[in-house]
N, C-alpha and C positions, 0 to 999 in steps of 0.2 A: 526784345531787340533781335532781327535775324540775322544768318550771316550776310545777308547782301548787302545792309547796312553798316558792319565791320569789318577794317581791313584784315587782309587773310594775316598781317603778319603781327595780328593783334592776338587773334586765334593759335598762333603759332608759340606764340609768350605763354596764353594761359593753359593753353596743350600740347606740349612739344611732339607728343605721338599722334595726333590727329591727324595727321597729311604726312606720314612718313608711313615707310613699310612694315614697320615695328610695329604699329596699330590692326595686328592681326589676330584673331583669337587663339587663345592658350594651346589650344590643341595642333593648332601650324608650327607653334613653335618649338614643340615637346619633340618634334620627328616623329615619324613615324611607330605605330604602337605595335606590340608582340599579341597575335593571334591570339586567341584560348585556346585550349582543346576542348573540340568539338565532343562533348562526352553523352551528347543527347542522340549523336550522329551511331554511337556506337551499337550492337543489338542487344535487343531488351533481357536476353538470356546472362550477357556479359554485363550490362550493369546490376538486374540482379546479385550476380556472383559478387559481385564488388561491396555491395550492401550487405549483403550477406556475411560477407569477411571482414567489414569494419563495425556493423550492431549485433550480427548475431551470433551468440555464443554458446558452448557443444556443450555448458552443464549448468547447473544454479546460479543467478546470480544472485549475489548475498548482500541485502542493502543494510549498509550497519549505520549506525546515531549512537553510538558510543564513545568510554574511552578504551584504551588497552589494558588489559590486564597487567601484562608484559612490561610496556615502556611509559611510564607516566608524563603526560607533557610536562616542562621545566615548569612554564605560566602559563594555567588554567584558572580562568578563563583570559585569553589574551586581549580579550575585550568586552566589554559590559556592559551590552544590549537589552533595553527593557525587553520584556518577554519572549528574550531571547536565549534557549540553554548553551549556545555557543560548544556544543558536541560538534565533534567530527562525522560529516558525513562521505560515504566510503563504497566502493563498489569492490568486492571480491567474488572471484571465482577459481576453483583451483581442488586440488587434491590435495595438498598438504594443509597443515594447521594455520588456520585464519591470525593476521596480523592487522590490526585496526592501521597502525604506523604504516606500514609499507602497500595498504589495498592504494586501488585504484581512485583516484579523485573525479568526482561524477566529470568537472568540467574536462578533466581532459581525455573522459572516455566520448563523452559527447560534443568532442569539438568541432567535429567532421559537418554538424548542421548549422554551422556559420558561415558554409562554402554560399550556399545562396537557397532563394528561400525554395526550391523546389527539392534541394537536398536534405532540408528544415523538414519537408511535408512529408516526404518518399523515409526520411532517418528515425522521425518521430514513428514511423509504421514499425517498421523493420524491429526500432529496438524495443518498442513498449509492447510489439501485441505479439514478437517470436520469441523473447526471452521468458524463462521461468523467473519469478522473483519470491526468493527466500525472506521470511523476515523472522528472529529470534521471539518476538513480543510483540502486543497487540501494542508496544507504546511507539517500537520503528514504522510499524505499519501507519504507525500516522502519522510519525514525523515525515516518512517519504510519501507518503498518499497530500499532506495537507502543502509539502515542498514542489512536487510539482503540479499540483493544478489541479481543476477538474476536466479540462481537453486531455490530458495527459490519462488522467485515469481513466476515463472513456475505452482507453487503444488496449490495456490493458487485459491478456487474456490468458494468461496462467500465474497462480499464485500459492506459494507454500509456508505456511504459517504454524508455529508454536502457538500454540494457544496459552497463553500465560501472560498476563498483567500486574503490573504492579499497585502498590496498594494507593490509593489517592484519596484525598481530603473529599466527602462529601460536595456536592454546590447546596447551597441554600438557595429556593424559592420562595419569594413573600410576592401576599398577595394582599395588598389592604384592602380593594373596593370588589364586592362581587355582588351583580345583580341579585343572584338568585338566590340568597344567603346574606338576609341587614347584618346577622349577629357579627359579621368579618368586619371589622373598621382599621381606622387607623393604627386605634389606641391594642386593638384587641387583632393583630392579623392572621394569615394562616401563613404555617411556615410547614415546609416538606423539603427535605432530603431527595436528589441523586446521585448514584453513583456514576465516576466517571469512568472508569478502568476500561469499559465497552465502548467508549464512545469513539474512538478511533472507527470503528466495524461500521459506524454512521457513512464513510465513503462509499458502501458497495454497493448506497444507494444508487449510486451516478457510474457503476461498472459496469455500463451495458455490452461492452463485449466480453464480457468473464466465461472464458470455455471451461476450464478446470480449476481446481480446486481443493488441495491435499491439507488437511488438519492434523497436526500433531497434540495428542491429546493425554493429558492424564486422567486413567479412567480408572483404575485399582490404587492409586494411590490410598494411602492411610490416610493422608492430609484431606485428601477429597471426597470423604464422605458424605451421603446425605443430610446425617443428621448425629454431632460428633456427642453430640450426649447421649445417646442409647450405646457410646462403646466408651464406657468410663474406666477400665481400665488397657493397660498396655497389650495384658497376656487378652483382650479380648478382640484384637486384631487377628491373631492364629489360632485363637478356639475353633474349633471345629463341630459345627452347630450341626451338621447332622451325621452327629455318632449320638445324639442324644434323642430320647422322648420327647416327640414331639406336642403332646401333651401335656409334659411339665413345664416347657419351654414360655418367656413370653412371648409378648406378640413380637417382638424386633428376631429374639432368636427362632420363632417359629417362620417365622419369614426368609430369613436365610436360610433354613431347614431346607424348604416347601422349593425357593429357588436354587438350590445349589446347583441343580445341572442346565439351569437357565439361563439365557443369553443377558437379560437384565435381570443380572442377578443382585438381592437387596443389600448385600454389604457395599457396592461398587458405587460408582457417580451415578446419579440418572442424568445421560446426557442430551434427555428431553427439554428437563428444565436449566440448562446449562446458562448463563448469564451471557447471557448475546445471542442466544439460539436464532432469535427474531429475525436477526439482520440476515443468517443464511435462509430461514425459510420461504423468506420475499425474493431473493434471486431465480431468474428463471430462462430458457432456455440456454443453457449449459450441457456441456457432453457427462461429467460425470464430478461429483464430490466424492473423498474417501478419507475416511478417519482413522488417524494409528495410533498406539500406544507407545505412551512416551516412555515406560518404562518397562518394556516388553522384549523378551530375549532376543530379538531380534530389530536391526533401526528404520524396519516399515510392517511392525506387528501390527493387523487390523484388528479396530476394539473387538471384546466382547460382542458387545451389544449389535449384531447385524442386520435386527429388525430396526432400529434407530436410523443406521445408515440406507438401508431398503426408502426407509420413512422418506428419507430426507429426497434421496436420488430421485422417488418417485415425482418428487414436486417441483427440483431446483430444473429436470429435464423438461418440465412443458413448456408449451410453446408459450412465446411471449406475445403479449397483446397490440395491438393494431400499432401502437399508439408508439408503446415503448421498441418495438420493431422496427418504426421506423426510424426512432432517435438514435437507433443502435447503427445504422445503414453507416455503410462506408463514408462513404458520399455528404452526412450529414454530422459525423463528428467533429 
């Protein structure tokens, strides 16, 4: 039915704002609206500066997944999330002693990139690929590596890591049906163990812009030997293997002997074979990697071992391949 077929004061009944002045859209009615500021308008030196002042920050930032030593929450966990540890996550930076309770809460250090999505694109730069990020353990390193994302880690370009894990349950593998091999069945399967403790170090597959690189490591540790049954007792920690015959000696103490003024020396870790080594090997064009001792007189003592780190440097600097070069580009993260 159209309107020239019904009277207008029919229309008038069933839309009283149809033919009134009221029938205007929402935006006539609001009055007039308040300008923005024009902050694109401003020069690119000055909104730098601006960026700069709200994500980038003059020292480590410390991403914690803990609780406090200090202050224990009342109710922990305040809620009970399947596969979820419901820790605190926490952003600190500062010179005084770390307070899990009082750091900084990710969202309202990064709230600035909700202004709109080009503040989103320009904030995400600024804070994930100029700030340092500190992590205590390779277990934060994953909760924040797997919290925000793989875009996120991409921008990522400086990172300071303890190296220390804690202890986790094996995974089991089963595998009942294997072409190459009848004797595997159902009944009969093959079952293998891995460990997880490394698996976090699994993100730095997708780090393509990781410039630096600082390990804190235990390298003379007692605990980190390479092999703790050749030093069965206490007092064979401080023996001092070459005041002795090196021909009386065995082979573990002729070896400390023979290394003692050597940089991979045999009482120490070999942090060749170090458990995750793999994951820094495959990283590659980087400015530079550097390993310290964590229990060394000083709080940036570099290991022993400097052909280790020579080793590493030489590999993690070359250039990267066509491929991975280009994934890494600005423009295509």
């Amino acid at each position: 039915m159209s309107d020239q077929t019904v009277d207008r004061r029919v229309w008038g009944l069933a839309f009283p704002l149809r033919f009134t002045n009221l029938a205007q859209p929402a935006k006539h009615l609001e009055g007039p609206r308040k300008e923005c500021f024009a902050f694109d308008d401003l020069p690119e030196s000055v909104q730098i500066r601006i960026f700069q002042f709200l994500f980038v920050k003059d020292r480590l930032v410390h991403c914690l997944s803990r609780l406090d030593h200090g202050y224990a929450p009342p109710n922990f966990p305040a809620e009970s999330r399947k596969r979820r540890s419901e820790l605190p996550h926490r952003f600190y930076w500062g010179y005084k002693n770390c307070n899990v309770s009082t750091a900084h809460k990710p969202r309202n250090v990064l709230k600035y990139l909700l202004v709109c999505k080009r503040w989103c694109y320009l904030g995400v730069h600024a804070f994930y690929g100029c700030n340092t990020f500190a992590f205590s353990s390779l277990g934060e390193l994953g909760k924040f590596f797997n919290g925000i994302g793989p875009a996120r880690v991409a921008r990522i370009r400086h990172i300071e890591l303890f190296w220390h894990g804690s202890i986790m349950a094996a995974k089991e593998h089963i595998i009942e049906h294997d072409p190459g091999n009848k004797k595997i069945t159902p009944q009969n399967p093959k079952i293998w163990k891995t460990n997880q403790r490394t698996l976090p170090l699994k993100m730095l597959l997708i780090a393509y812009s990781l410039c630096t690189f600082a390990i804190h490591i235990a390298e003379g540790d007692n605990r980190r030997t390479r092999r703790r049954y050749e030093m069965k007792y206490e007092a064979d920690y401080s023996k001092k293997y070459h005041e002795e015959d090196i021909m009386q000696q065995d082979v573990f103490g002729a070896m400390c002997h023979r290394t003692q003024t050597h940089a991979n020396h045999r009482r120490f870790r070999s942090l060749r074979t170090c458990h995750g080594i793999d994951y820094i090997y495959q990283l590659r064009g980087m400015d530079w990697i550097r390993f310290y001792e964590v229990n060394g007189a000083s709080p940036r003592q570099p290991v022993r071992d400097h052909t280790f780190v020579d080793d590493v440097n030489s590999v993690v600097t070359l250039p990267k391949t066509a491929r991975f070069a280009n994934e890494s580009a600005l423009h295509n993260l």
